[in-house]
Every structure is written in C-alpha cells, then in structure tokens.
N, C-alpha and C positions, 0 to 999 in steps of 0.2 A: 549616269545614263538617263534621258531624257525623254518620255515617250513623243513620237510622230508626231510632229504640228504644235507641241508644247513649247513654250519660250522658254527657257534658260535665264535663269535671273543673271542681270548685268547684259543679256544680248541687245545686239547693238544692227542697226540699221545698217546697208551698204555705206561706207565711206564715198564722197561724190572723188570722181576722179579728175586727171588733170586736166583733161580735155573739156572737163565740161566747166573747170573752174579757169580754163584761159579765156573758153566762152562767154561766162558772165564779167570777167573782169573785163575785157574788150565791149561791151554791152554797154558797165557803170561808166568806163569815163566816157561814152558817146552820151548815154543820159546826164551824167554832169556838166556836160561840154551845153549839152541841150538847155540845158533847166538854168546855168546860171547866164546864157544870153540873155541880153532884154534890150527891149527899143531903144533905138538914140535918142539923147537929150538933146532937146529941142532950143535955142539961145533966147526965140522971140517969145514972146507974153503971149501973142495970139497961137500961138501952137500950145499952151497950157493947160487949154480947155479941150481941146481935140487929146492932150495926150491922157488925158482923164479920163476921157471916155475908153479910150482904148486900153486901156490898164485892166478895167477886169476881162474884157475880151481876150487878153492876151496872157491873163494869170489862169483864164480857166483852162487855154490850149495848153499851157506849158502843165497845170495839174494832170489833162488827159493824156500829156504828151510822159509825165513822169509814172502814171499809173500802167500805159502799154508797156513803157520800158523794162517797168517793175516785172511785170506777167514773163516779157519776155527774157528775161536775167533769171530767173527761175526755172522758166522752163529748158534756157541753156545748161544749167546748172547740173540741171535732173536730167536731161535729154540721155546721155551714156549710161545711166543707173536707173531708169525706166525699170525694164526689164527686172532686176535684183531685186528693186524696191516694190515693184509688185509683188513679187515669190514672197518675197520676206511679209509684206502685210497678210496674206494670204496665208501665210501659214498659221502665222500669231494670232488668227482668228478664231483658228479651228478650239471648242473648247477641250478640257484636261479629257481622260479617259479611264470613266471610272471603272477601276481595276476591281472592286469590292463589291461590284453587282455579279454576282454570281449567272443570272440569269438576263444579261444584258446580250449576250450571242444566241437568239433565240429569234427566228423570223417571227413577226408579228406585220398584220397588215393593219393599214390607216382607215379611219373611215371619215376621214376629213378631207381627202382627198389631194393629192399637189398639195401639201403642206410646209413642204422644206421640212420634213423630217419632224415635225411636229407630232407629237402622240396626245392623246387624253388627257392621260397624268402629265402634262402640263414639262414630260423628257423630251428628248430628241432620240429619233433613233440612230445608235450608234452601231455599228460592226465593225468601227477600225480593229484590225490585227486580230478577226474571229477566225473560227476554222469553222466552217460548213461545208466542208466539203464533203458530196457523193447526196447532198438531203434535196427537198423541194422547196420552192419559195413560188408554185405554177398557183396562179391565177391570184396571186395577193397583191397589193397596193402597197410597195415600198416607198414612195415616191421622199428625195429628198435623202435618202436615207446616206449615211457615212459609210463606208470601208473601204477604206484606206487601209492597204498592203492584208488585206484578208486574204484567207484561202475558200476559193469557191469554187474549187476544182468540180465538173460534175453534175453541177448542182442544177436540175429542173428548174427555168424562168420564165417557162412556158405560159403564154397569157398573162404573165405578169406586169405591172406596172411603177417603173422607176424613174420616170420623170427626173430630173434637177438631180439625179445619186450626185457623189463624188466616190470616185472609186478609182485612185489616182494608184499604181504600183502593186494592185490588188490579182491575183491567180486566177481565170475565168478558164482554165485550160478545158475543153471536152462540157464545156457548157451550152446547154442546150437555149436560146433565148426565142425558139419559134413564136412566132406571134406576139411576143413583147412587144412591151408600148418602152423604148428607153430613150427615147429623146431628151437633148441638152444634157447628156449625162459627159462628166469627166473620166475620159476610162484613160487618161492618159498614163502611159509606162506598164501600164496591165498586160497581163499574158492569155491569150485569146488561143492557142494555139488549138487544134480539132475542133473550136465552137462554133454554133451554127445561129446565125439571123437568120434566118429563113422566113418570110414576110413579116420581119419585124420593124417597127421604125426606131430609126435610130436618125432622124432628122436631127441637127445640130451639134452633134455630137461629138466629144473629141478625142479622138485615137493617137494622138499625135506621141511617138516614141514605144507605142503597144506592139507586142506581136502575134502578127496576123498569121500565122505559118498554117495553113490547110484550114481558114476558116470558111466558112459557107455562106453569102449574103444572098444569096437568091431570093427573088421577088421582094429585097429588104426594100424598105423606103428611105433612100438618101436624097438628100437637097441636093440641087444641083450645085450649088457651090461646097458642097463635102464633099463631093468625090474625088475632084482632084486634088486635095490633100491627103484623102483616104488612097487612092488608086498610085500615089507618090511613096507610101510609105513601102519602104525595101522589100518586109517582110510579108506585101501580100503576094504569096506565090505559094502550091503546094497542091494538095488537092484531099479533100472533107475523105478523114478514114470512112466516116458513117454515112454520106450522100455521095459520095465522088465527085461534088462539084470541085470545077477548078477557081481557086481563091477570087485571080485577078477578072479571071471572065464574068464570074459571078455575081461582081458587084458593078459590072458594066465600063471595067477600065478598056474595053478596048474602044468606046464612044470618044473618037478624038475627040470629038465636039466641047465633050463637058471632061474630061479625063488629065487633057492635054494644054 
C-alpha cells in the first residue's frame, strides 16, 4: 500500500489509446505524402537557375510544413489521454508523506505569506491524511497548504487564509470558513456538508465532485464564472442546521444570468 499522490515504482503513464493512435497515423502519412513532394524537374538550362533559387524557399516551407505536422501528430496522439495524463502528472508531483514527523499535523501559520506552502525551515506544509477535527486554524495564514483526504470536521477557519491549499477528498463537514480568504483552493471530492462561507472568498475555486448538502455561502464572494459550475453541482441543496440558509439560494443559483 502506497500513500496518496505517491508513485509506485514501475508505475506507468496512461497508455495512448486507439483513437488517438489512428489519429496520428492518418496525420504521418499526409506529413510523408507532404515532405517527400518537391518541384518538377525542369528539362531546360535556363530553368536551372530559377530552380536554385527556389530550393531553399521551398526546403524551408516543407521544414515548417513538417514541424506543424510534427505538433499536430502529437497533439492527436495525446488528444483522448489528455485528461489521465494530466491526473497522472499531477499526482506524481505531490511529494512522499513524512510519516515520522510526529508533529507534522499541527496548524501553524506562514509569515511569508502566499507561499505555496512554503515554511521557514525551508518544509512545506503538509496535512495530507491529518485528523484536526473539532480544533482552530481562525485567523492563521495557511496559504498553499496540503490536505489531501484530511479530517477537518468542525474545525474554526474563521479569518483565515488559504490561498492555492489543495484539499482534494478531504472532510470539511460543519466547518465554519466565515470570513476566510480561500481562493484558487482545490476542494475538489471534499465533503462540505453543514459548512458555512459566509462572506468568505472563495473566488476561483474548485468544488467540482464536493458535497455541498446544507452549506451556507452567503454574502460569499464567487466569480462569476464559478457559479455556474458551483450552482450545477447536484449536491447544492439543503439548508445551514446553524444559519438556516438555503444552500442553492445562498450562493445566488437562482441568477439565471450567471447560474444558468
């Protein structure tokens, strides 16, 4: 067993599929077909000097002519596996997770500010797979910070600031984020359920596959191009045990304008 975002020795990149490999093969022989045309041969002398001149004019179209080819045989190639081959770099990125830090699940704030998780001691800060739940993390500067599939049931983020987190599958159940500053944060697959934005920003931010069951975004600050991906996801409906706001009204899905 392998922890979260760790690679596996011998793992292996998505395999390109057939679709994308009929694409580039259909691609190479129009590039072949392209690049081994060349001018007609000319019979007379006086055409021998004109055809000189045009030779490298015509070697350099056929070079930019096999360099776009090249781009676009690749990009057929990869076009179906986009999507895998992203996930897959994206995870392999993430670093190991040191198990041996005793005191690695422990809020601490940055005084670097928007760091990407950057601290002093020259760490990153990690919370993948911590349990904080029911503590505070109100008014500290997370920014950047890791946790991934944490438990942070509960937990005060009140004024807090976590800029760039990633917090991809992570418990936010009855979490309070009033006033947080959590923009561009990854909350994707996380469980939001009774949590409260309540004039918090969360401009760019992405919820996508989270569940929103009775959360509160009132007076939150969403861009307008997030809300109708925010306002699409299923699960926003319900209504705040601790404010009685309603989920979907709350974050302004009923604005066909921007919603719809």
């Amino acid at each position: 067993m392998t922890a979260p975002g760790c690679r596996r020795a011998g793992a292996r990149p998505p395999a390109a599929g057939q679709a994308g490999r009929r694409r580039a093969a259909a691609l190479a022989l129009a590039a072949a077909a392209a690049l081994c045309a060349s001018p007609p041969a000319f019979a007379s002398p006086e055409a021998g000097a004109e055809r000189g001149r045009s030779r490298s004019a015509a070697d350099g179209r056929r070079g930019l002519l096999a360099a776009t080819l090249g781009g676009l045989i690749g990009s057929a190639a990869m076009q179906d596996e986009a999507p895998a081959m992203v996930e897959f770099a994206r995870k392999v990125a993430y670093p190991p997770i040191d198990r041996k830090n005793k005191k690695r699940c422990v809020w601490q704030s940055s005084s670097m500010g928007q760091s990407n998780a950057a601290r002093a001691d020259g760490g990153i800060f990690d919370l993948r797979e911590c349990d904080l739940s029911g503590t505070s993390a109100a008014s500290k500067d997370i920014s950047g910070v890791l946790m991934n599939d944490g438990k942070f049931s509960g937990v005060d983020f009140q004024e807090t600031v976590m800029s760039k987190a990633i917090a991809e599958g992570a418990d936010f159940s009855n979490a309070n984020f009033r006033n947080a500053i959590a923009d561009r944060v990854d909350f994707r697959n996380s469980n939001f359920q009774g949590a409260s934005f309540q004039n918090a920003v969360i401009t760019g931010s992405n919820f996508e596959g989270a569940d929103l069951t009775n959360a509160d975004f009132t007076d939150a600050y969403i861009a307008m191009y997030d809300v109708k991906p925010l306002c699409k996801n299923p699960t926003m409906k319900g209504t705040n045990p601790k404010t009685g706001a309603d989920t979907y009204e709350s974050a302004g899905c009923f604005n066909t304008g921007l919603a719809r």
